[in-house]
N, C-alpha and C positions, 0 to 999 in steps of 0.2 A: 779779477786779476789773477787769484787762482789758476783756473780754466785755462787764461793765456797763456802763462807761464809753462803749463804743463804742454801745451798744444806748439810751443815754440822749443821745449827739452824734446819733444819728439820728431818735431823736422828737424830740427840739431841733429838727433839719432840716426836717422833715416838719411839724410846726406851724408853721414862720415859713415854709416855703414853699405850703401851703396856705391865709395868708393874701394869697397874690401869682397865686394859681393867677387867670385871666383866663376872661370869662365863654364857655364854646363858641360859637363861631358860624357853626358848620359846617348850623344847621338852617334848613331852609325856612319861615318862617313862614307860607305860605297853608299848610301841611298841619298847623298846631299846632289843637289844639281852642278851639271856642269860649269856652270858659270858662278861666280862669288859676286851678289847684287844686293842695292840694298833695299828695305822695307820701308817705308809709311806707310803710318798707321794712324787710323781718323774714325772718332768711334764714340761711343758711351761706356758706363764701367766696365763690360764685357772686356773692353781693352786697354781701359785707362791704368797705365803702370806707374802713378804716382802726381799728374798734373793736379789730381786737386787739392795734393798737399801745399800747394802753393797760394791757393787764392782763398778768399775770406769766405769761409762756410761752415757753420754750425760742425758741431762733433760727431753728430747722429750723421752728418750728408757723409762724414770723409770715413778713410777705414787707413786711418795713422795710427792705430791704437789695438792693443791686443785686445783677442788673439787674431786677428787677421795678420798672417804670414806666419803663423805659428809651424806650419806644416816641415816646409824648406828652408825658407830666408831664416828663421824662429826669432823674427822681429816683425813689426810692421811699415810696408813699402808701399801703404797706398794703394795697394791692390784690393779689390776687394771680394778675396777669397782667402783659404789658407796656406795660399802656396803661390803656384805659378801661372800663368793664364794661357789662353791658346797662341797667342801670337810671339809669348815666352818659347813652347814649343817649337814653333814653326821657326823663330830664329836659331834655336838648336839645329835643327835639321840642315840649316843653309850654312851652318858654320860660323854662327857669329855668340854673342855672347847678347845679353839684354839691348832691347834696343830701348834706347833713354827717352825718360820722359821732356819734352820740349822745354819745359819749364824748370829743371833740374839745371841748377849753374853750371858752368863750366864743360859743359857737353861737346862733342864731338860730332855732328851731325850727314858728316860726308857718305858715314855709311848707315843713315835710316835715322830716323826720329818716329816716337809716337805722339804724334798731338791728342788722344783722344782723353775725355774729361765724362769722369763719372756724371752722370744724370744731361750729360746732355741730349736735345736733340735735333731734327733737322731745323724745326723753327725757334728762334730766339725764346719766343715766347715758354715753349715748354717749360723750362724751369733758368730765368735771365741770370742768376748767380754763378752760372758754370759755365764753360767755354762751349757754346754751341758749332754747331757744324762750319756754318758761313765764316766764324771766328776761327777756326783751325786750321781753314782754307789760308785765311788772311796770315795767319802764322808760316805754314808751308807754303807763300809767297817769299816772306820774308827769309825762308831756310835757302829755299829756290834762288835766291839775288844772290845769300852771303855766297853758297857756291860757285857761283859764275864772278865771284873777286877772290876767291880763293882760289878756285881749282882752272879759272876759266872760260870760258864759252863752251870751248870743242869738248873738253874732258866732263864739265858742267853738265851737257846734255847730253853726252853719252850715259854718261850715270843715272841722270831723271830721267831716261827712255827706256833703259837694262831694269830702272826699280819695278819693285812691285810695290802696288797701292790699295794696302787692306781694309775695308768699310766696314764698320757694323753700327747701324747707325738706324731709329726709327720706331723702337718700342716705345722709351719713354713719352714720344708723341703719341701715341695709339693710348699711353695710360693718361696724359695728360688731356684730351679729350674726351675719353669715355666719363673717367671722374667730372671734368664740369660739364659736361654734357649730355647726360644718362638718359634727355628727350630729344635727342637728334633726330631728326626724321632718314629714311634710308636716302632720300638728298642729298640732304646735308652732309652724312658718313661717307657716301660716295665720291661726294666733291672733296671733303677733307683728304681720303683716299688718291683723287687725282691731282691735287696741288703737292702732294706731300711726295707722291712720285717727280711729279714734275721736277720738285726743285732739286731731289736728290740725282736725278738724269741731268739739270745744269751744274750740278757740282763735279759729276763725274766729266762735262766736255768741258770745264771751266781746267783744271786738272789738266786734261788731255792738250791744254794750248799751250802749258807752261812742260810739253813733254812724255809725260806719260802716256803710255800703253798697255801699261798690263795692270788690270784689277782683279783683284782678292773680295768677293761681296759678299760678306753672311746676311743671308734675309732672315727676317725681325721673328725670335721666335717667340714660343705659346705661353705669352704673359701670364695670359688666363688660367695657366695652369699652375703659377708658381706658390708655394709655400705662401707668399706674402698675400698675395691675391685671396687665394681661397678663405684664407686667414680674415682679413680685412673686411670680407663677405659674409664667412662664416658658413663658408660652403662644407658639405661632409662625403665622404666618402668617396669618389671620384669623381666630383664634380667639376667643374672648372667655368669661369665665368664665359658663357659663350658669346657675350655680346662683344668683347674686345677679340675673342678669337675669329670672328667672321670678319673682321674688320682687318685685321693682319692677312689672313688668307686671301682675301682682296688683292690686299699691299700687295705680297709676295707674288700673286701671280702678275699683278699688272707691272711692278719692277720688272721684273724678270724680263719680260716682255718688251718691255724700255729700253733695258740693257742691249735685249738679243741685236734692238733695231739700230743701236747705235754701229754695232758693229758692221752693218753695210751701209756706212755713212761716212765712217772715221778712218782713214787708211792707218794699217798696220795697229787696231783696235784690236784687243785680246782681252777675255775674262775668266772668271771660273764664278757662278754661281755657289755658293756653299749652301747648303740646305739644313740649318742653324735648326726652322721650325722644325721638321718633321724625325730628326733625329732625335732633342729634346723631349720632343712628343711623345717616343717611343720610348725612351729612357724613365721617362716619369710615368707612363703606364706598363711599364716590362723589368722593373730594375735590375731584379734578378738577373735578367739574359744579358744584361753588360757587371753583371761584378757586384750589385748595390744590395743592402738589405733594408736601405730607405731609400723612398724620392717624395712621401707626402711631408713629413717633418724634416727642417734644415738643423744643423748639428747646432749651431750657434742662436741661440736668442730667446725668447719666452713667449707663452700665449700658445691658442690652442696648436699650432703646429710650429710651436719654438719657432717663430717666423719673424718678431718684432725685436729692434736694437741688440742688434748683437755687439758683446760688449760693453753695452751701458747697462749695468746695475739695475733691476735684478734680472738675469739672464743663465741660459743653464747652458753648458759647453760639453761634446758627446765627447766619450776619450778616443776614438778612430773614426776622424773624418773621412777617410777612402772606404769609408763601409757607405755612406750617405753621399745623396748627388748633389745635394744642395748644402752650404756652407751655411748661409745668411737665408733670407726670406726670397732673394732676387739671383742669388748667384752660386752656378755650382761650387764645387768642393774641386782643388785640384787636382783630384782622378779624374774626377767628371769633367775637366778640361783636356787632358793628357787622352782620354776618349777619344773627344769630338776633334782633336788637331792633327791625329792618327788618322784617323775617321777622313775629314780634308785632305790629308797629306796623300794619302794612297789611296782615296775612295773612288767607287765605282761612278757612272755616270749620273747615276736614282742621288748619288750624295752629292758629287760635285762635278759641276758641267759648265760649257763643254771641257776644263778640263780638270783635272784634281788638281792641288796646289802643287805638287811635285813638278807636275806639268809643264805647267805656269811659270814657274821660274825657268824653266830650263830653255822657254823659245827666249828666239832671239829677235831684237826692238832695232829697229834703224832711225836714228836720232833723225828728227825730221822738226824744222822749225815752223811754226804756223803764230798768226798774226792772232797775237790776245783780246783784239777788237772782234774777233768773229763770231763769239756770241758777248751776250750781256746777261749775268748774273747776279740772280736777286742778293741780296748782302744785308745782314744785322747791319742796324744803325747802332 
């Protein structure tokens, strides 16, 4: 009863302080794009800005509770870092102020929604308690309809063809298989590997019939190498578990490749690659050369590489998380996001292809209607 109580004074919190949160204006306005459009956003906690304060999950799943937000917000919003996330940024940049979580009452959804729910991933099964991919699709239908009785038809899908639609989506499947499955044979990994692209390329043309054009994709970075991982193994030194990271490099190259092909398939199809692993990669083996004086040990939690429950008792907290890349056992530190969306926003072609996010927003999408029977996509029951 306890527990409850406490866990419902803190969404209490976290919605009255979320209608007081103040617009960023930390951005440059000559570097915003020519056009004012809006975001979705569809993801795992990389990008979950509060949905899973809403649905029933254990205390250790959600990050409602200090210090998570200590940094900026200096409350907890759900996020599950000390601060702001990369697609927090990249709304800076565009001119907009947070974009709300789907599940946050009272929302405003005309210009952007994030549906994305910590611990999801592409398949249900990964972990059934959080809003998986197929599930947030189903939601951003539903955002899709109210627009078109608000706003319209013609105004509706101009808008859902102008948006950008940002992905990150596919680790926690990579962790949720290798754990129950540590005698996969290279078969079986590979198949897992080609269904798991598969479904994620029906997500993206399932998407593209209710309108969209322009995707945002961060490919799935190097689990293997996080605080929590090596932790969990009990790996030392610079090790990193490589049997989930060959199984991601997989992923990322056979995505990628998925993607490229949709684009001489889909009229007036656009993307940008983000390159989530290899920047990661290098952060956690170079820390130094982006600003950090740690990337083995996360600022928040306990055990050999302060890796485990941050914020649940007993747990040790660094007093400057912008020195450290990792916040938690799983997730950077809000420098180490304000990096890699810098990094996206203006990067070269080796970060983000074909074009950087800046890019990306600034072409322009001709609303084009196509019949929602044209493919068939696989769906959570």
């Amino acid at each position: 009863m306890a527990a409850s109580k406490l866990t419902f004074n803190f969404l209490l919190l976290n919605f009255l302080a979320s209608l007081l949160i103040p617009e960023i204006t930390l951005c440059d306005h000559s570097r915003q794009p020519k056009r004012h459009v809006a975001m979705f956003i569809f993801g795992d906690s990389i990008f979950d800005a509060g949905n899973d304060n809403y649905i029933n999950l254990s205390v250790s799943d959600r990050a409602n509770y200090w210090p998570y937000g200590e940094t900026f917000f200096h409350f907890p919003t759900g996020r599950f870092t000390d601060g702001r996330l990369i697609v927090d940024f990249i709304a800076t940049e565009i001119g907009q102020s947070f974009v709300p979580p789907y599940l946050q009452p009272g929302i405003n959804f005309t210009n952007g929604v994030n549906f994305a729910s910590g611990g999801a991933g592409v398949f249900s099964e990964t972990d059934p308690q959080v809003i998986s991919l197929g599930m947030q699709l189903s939601n951003f239908k539903n955002v899709a309809n109210s627009m078109e009785e608000q706003l319209g038809d013609k105004e509706a899908n101009k808008r859902l063809s102008q948006a950008v639609y940002a992905t990150c989506v596919g680790g926690n499947d990579y962790s949720y298989f290798v754990d129950n499955y540590p005698k996969a044979t290279q078969l079986e990994q590979d198949e897992f590997v080609k269904n798991l692209v598969g479904n994620l390329t029906d997500f993206v043309k399932e998407l593209y019939t209710f309108g969209a054009r322009k995707f945002a994709i961060l490919n799935v970075g190097p689990r293997g190498c996080l605080p929590a991982v090596r932790q969990s193994k009990e790996l030392r030194g610079d090790e990193c578990d490589e049997a989930s990271l060959e199984m991601i490099k997989k992923h990322n190259s056979a995505a990628s490749k998925a993607i490229k092909e949709l684009e001489s398939k889909l009229s007036g199809f656009k993307y940008s690659i983000l390159d989530f692993y290899t920047i990661l990669f290098d952060m956690i083996k170079d820390p130094k050369a982006y600003g950090f004086k740690e990337s083995r040990y996360s600022c928040c939690g306990h055990g050999m590489y302060n890796a485990a429950h941050c914020g649940i008792e007993p747990y040790t907290l660094c007093k400057n998380p912008s020195e450290y890349l990792f916040f938690d056992g799983w997730h950077p530190t809000e420098h180490g996001y304000r990096i890699l969306a810098d990094l996206f926003w203006n990067g070269k072609p080796s970060i983000a292809a074909p074009f950087n996010l800046r890019q990306l927003f600034d072409l322009e999408s001709t609303p084009v209607i196509i019949s929602s029977e044209e493919y068939e996509v696989p769906r959570d029951e």
